[in-house]
C-alpha positions as a LaTeX table, in Angstrom:
\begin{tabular}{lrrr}
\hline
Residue & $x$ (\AA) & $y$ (\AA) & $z$ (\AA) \\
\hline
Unk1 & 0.00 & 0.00 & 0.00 \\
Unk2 & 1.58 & 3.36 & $-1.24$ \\
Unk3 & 1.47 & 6.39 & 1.69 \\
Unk4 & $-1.14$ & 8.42 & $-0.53$ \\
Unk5 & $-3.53$ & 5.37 & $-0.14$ \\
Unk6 & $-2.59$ & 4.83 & 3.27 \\
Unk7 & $-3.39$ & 8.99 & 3.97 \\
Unk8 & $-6.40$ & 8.23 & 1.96 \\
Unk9 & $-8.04$ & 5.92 & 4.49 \\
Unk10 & $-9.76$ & 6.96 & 7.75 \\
Unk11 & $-7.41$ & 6.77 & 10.45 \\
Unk12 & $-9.65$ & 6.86 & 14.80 \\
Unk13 & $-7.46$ & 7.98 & 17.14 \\
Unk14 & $-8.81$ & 7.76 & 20.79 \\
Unk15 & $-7.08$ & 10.59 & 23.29 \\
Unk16 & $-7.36$ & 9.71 & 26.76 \\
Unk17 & $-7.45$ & 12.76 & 28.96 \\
Unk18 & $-6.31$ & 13.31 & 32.53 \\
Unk19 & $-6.93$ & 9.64 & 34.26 \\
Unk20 & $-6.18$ & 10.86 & 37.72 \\
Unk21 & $-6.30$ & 6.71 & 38.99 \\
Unk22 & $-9.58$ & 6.27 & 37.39 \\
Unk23 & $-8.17$ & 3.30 & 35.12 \\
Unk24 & $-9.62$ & $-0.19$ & 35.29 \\
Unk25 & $-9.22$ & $-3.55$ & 32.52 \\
Unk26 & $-11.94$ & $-2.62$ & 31.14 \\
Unk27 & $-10.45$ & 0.73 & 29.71 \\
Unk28 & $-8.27$ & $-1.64$ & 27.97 \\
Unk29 & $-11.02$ & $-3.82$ & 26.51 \\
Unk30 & $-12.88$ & $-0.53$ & 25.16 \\
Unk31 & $-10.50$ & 0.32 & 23.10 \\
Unk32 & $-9.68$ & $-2.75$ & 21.60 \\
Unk33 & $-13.21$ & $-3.28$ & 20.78 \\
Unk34 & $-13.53$ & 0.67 & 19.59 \\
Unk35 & $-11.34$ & $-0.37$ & 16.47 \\
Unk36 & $-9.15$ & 2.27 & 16.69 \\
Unk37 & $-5.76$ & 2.81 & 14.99 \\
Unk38 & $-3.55$ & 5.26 & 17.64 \\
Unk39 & $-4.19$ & 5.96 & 21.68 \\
Unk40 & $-2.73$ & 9.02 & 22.89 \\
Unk41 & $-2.66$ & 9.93 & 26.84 \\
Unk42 & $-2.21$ & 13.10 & 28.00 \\
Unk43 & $-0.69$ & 12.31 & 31.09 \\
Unk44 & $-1.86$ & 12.89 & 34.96 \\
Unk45 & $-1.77$ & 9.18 & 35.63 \\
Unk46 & $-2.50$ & 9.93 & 39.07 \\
Unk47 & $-0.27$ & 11.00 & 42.03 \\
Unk48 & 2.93 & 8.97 & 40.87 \\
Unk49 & 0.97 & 6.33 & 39.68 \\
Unk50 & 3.14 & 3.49 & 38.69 \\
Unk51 & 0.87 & 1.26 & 39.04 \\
Unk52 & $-1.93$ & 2.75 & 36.66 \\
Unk53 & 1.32 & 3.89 & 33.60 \\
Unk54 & 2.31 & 0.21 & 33.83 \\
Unk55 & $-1.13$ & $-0.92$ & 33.19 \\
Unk56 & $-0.46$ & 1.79 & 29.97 \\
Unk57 & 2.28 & 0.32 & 28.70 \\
Unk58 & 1.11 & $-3.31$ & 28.93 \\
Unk59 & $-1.78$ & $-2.25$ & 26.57 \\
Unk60 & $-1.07$ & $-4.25$ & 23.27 \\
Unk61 & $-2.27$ & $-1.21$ & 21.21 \\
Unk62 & $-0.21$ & 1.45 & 19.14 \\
Unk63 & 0.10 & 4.53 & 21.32 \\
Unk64 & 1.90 & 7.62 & 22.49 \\
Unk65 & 1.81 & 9.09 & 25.94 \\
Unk66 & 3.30 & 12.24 & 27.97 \\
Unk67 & 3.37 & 13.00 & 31.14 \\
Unk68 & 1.38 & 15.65 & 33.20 \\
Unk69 & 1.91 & 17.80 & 36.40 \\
Unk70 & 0.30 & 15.02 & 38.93 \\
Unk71 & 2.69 & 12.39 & 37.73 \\
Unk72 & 6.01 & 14.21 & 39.67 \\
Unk73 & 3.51 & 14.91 & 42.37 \\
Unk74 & 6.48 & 14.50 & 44.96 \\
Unk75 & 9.20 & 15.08 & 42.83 \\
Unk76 & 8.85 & 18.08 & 41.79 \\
Unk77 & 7.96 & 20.93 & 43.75 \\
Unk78 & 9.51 & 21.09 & 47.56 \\
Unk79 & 6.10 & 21.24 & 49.17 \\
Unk80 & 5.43 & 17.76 & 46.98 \\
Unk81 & 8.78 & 16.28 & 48.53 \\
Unk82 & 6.91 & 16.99 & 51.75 \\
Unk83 & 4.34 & 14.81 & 51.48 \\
Unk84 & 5.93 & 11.75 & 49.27 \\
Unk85 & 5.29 & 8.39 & 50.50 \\
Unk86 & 8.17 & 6.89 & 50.03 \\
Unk87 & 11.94 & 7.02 & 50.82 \\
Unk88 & 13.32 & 9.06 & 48.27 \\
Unk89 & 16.51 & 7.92 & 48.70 \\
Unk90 & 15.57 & 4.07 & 48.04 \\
Unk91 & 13.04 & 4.88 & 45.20 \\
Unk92 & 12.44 & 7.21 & 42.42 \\
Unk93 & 8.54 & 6.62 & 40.88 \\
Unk94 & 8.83 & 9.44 & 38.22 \\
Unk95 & 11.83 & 7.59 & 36.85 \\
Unk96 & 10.02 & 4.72 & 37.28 \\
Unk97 & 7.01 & 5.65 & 35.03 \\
Unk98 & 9.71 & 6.83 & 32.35 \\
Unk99 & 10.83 & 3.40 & 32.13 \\
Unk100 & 7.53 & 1.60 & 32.32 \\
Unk101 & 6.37 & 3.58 & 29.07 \\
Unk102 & 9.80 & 3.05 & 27.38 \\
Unk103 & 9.31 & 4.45 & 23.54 \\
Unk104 & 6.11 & 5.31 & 24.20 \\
Unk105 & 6.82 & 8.28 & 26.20 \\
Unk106 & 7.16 & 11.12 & 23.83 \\
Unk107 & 8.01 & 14.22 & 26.18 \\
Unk108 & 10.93 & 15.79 & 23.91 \\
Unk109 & 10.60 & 13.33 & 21.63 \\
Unk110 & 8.52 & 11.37 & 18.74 \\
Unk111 & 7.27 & 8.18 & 17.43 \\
Unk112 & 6.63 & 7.70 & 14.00 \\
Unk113 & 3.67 & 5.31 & 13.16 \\
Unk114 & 4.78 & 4.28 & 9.61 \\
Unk115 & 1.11 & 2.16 & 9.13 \\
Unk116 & $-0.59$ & 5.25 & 9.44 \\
Unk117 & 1.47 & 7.85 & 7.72 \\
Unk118 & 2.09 & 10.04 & 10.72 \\
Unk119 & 4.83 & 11.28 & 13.79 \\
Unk120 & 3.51 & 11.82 & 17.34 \\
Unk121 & 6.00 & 14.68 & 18.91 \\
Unk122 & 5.56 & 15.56 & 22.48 \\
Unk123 & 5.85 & 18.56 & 24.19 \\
Unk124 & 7.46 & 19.62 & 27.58 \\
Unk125 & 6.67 & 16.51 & 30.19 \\
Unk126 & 5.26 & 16.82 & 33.61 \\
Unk127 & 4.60 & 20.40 & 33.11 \\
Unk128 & 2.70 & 22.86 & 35.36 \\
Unk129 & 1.45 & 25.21 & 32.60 \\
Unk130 & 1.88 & 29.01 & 32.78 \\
Unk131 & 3.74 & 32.16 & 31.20 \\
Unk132 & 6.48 & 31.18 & 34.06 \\
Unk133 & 9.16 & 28.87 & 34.15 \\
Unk134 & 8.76 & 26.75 & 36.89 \\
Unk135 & 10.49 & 23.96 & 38.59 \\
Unk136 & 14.28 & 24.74 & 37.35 \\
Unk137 & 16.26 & 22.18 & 39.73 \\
Unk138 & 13.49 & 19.34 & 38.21 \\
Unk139 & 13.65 & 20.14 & 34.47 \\
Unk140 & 17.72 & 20.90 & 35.10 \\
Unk141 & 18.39 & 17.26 & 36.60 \\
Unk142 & 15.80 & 15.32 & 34.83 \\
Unk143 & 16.02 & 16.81 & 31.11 \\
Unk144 & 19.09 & 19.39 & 31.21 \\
Unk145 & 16.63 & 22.42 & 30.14 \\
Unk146 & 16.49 & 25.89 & 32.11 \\
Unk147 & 14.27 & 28.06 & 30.01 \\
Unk148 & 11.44 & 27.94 & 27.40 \\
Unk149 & 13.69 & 28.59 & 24.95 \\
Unk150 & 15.45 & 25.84 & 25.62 \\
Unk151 & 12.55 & 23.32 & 26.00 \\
Unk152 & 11.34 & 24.91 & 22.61 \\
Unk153 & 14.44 & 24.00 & 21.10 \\
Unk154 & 13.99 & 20.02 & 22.56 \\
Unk155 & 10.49 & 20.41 & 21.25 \\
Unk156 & 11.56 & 21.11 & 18.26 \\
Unk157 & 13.99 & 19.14 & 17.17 \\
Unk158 & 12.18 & 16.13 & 18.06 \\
Unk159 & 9.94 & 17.02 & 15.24 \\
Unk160 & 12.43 & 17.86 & 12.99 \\
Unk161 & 13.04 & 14.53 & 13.12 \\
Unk162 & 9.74 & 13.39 & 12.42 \\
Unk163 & 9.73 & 10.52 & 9.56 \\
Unk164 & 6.62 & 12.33 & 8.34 \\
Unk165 & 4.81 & 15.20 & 7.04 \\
Unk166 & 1.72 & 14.43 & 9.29 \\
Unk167 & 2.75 & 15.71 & 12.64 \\
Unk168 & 0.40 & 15.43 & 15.72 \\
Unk169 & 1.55 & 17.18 & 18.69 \\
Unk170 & 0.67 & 15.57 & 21.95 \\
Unk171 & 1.14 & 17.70 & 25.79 \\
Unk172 & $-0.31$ & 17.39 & 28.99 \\
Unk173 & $-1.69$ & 21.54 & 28.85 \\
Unk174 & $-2.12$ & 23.02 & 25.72 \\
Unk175 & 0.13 & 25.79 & 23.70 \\
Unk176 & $-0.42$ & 29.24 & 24.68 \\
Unk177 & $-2.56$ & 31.65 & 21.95 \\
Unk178 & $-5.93$ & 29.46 & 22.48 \\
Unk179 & $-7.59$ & 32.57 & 24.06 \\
Unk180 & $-7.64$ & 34.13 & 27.81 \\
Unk181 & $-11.21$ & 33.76 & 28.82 \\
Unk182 & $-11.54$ & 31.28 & 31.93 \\
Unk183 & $-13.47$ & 28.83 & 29.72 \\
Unk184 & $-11.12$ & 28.70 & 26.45 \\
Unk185 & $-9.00$ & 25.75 & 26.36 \\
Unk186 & $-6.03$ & 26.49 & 28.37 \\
Unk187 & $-7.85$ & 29.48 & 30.44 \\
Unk188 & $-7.22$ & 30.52 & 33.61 \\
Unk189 & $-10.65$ & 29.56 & 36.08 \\
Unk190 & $-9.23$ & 30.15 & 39.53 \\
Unk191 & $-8.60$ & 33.45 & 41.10 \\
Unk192 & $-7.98$ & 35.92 & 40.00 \\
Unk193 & $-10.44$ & 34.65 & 36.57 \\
Unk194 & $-8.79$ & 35.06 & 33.49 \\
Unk195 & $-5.79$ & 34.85 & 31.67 \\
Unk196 & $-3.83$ & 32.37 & 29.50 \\
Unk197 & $-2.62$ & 29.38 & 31.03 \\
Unk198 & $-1.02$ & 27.96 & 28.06 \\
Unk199 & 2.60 & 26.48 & 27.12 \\
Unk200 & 4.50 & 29.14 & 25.40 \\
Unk201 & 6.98 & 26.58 & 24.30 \\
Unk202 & 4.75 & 24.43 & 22.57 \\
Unk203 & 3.26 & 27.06 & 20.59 \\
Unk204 & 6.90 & 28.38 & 19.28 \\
Unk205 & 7.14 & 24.47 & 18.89 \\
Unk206 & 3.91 & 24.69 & 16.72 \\
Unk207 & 4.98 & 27.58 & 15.26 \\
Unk208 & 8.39 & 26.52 & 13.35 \\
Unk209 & 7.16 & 22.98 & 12.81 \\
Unk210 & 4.29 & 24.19 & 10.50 \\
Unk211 & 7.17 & 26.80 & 9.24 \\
Unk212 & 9.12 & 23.88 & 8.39 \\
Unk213 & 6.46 & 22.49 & 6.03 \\
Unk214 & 4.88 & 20.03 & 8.61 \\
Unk215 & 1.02 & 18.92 & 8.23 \\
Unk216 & $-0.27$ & 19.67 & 11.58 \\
Unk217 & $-3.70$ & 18.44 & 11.96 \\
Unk218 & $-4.20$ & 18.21 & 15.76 \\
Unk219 & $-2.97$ & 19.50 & 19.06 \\
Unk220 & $-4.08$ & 17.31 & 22.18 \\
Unk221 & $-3.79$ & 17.94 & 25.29 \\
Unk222 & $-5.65$ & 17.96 & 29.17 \\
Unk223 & $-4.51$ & 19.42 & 32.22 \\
Unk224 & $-6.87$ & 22.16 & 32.47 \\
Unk225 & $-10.70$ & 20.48 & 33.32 \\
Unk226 & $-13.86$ & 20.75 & 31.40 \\
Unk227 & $-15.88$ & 21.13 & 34.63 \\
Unk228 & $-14.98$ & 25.13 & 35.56 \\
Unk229 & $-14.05$ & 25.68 & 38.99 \\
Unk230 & $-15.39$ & 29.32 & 39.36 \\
Unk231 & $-18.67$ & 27.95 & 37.75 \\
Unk232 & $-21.28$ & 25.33 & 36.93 \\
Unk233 & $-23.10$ & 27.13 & 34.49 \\
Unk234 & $-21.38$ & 25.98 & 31.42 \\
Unk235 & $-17.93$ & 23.83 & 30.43 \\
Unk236 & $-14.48$ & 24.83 & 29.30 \\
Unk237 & $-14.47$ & 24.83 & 25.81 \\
Unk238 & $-12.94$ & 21.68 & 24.61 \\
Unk239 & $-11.77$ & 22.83 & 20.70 \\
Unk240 & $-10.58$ & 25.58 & 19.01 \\
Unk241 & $-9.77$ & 25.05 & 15.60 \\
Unk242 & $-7.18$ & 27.62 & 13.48 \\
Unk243 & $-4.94$ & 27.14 & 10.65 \\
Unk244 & $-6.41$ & 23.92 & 9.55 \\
Unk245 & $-5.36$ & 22.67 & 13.06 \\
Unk246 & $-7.57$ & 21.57 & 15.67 \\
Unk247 & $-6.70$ & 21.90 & 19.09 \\
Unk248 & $-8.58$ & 19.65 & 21.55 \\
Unk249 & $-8.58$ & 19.57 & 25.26 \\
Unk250 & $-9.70$ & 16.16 & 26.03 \\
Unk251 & $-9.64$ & 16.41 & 30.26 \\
Unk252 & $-13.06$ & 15.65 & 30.62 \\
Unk253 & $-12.72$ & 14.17 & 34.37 \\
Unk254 & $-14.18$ & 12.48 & 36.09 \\
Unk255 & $-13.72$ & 10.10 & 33.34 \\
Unk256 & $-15.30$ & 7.24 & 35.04 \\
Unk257 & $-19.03$ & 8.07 & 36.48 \\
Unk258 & $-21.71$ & 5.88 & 37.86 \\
Unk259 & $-24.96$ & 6.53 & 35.59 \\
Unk260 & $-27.73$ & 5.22 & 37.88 \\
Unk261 & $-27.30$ & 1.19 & 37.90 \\
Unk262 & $-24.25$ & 1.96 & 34.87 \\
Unk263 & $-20.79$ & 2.81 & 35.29 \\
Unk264 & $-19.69$ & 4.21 & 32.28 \\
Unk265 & $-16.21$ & 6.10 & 31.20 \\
Unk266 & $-15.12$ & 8.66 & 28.75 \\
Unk267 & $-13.05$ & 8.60 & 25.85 \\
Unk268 & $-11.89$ & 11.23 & 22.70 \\
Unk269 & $-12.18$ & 10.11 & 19.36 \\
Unk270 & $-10.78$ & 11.91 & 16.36 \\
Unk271 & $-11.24$ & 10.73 & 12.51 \\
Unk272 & $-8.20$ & 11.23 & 10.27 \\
Unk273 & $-9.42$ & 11.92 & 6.79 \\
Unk274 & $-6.64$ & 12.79 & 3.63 \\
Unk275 & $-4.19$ & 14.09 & 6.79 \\
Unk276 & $-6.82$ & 16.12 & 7.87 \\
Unk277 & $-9.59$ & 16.04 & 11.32 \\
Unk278 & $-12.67$ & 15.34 & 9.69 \\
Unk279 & $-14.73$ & 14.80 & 13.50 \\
Unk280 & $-13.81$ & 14.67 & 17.17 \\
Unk281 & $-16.60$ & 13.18 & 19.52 \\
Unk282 & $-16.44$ & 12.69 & 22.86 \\
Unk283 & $-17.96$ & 9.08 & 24.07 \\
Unk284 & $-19.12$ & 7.55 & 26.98 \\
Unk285 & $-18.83$ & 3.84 & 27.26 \\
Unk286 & $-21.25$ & 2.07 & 29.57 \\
Unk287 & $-20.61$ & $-1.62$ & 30.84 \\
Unk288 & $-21.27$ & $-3.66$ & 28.45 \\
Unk289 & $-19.14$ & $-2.06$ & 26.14 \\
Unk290 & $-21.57$ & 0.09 & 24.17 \\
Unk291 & $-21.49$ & 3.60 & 23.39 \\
Unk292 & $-24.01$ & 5.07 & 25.74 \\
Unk293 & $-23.88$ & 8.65 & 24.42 \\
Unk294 & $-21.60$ & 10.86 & 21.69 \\
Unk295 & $-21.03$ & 14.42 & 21.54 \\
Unk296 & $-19.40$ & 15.55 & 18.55 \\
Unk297 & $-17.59$ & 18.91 & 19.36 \\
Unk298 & $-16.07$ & 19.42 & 15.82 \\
Unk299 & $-17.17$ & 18.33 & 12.51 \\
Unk300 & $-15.25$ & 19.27 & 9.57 \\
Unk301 & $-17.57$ & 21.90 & 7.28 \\
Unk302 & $-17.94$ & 20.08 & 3.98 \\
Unk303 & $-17.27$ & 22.75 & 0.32 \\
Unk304 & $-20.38$ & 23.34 & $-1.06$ \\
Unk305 & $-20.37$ & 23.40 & $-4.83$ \\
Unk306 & $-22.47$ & 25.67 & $-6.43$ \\
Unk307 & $-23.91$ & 24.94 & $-9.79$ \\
Unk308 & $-22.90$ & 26.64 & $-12.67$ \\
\hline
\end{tabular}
């Protein structure tokens, strides 16, 4: 099969948002019985949650993953060393999780999926989101990176590497530029309301990858919640959609609920058509394996011909 046909064909990807321990076996069963070609996982695992990213990586599926703030819970901060459970000097979880996910972890770095014509780069790992650089002794000892522009660059040249010219762009919070209400995708809901909460390395990233003649069809991401904290009127606004890329946030968490008598659990699905995001829906599964409801939140607009 040539790569045009292969680009041709529809390609489901299903994005996982922010798990925060809420993974069971039968997240696993879902999506081998959605029929889907790609997982992506946003990351925030839980607390350090070795236990649920080796669950992850067991998962006989193609997929990508980064991870989020939550996952160097009490690594990373000095009021998170505070609390960690364990002897720090006998174990290391965050290093732990690295090696559980092995390739699959894309944080400054990629993974080209040759059957389906494409590169997954990812963007900064475990980060906090926010116009300020946080964390230096973590991202110094762990990665060797002490500024944006420096985690731009390792952004970057991962997807200058990319084998393809299909490049989706996975993070744990979005890029920056997605708009400074509270409710836009990377917004700012606690106090004081407002402002952008975004990555401005991954939107520099963005930036020169689509210079560099990369197709750039999505941006996914979580970290930042559908469910508003400031208000329960209405959601966060899970896509934004500009320069023929769509950006989705796909934290919609809880992502396990009980419905009544059902239990059923949320997952993002995007359609791939010619390199480009014809739908994403967001689905909730119910126990017996069944879609129990779908909301689409993008469709692509079709080109009306008119007659002559």
């Amino acid at each position: 099969m040539t790569s045009q046909s292969k680009q041709d064909e529809t390609t489901v990807i299903a994005v996982v948002g922010d798990i925060h321990d809420q993974w069971e076996a039968a997240d696993g069963i879902i999506l081998q019985k959605l029929g889907i070609d790609l997982a992506l996982f946003v990351g925030d695992y839980g607390n350090e949650s070795v236990d649920v990213v080796k669950a992850i990586a067991d998962l006989d599926i193609p997929k990508a993953a980064v991870f989020g703030n939550h996952d160097a819970w009490y690594t990373a901060t000095a009021w998170g060393r505070q609390k960690c459970p364990y002897d720090r000097k006998k174990e290391d979880w965050v290093q732990e999780q690295i090696d559980l996910l092995g390739e699959a972890h894309v944080g400054y770095g990629k993974l080209d999926f040759p059957k389906l014509n494409l590169t997954v780069v990812g963007s900064r790992p475990f980060t906090w989101g926010g116009s300020s650089w946080k964390n230096e002794d973590f991202y110094q000892e762990r990665f060797g990176v002490a500024s944006f522009e420096e985690s731009t660059a390792r952004i970057i040249a991962a997807a200058r590497s990319a084998t393809y010219d299909t490049v989706i762009f996975l993070g744990h919070n979005g890029p920056s530029g997605l708009g400074d209400c509270p409710e836009d995708p990377c917004g700012k809901d606690w106090q004081p309301l407002g402002g952008d909460f975004g990555d401005p390395d991954l939107t520099e990233a963005i930036a020169q990858t689509r210079a560099a003649g990369k197709q750039i069809p999505l941006v996914t991401f979580g970290h930042m919640h559908h469910k508003l904290r400031h208000t329960q009127k209405y959601l966060r606004k899970p896509v934004h959609v500009a320069r023929e890329t769509v950006y989705l946030n796909a934290a919609s968490v809880p992502r396990i609920v009980e419905n009544g008598s059902d239990r059923q659990r949320n997952f993002s699905l995007v359609y791939l058509q010619s390199g480009i995001v014809s739908q994403v829906s967001l689905v909730w599964v119910d126990r017996d394996d069944q879609i129990a409801s779908e909301q689409i939140l993008y469709q692509q607009q079709s080109q009306l011909v008119q007659p002559a």
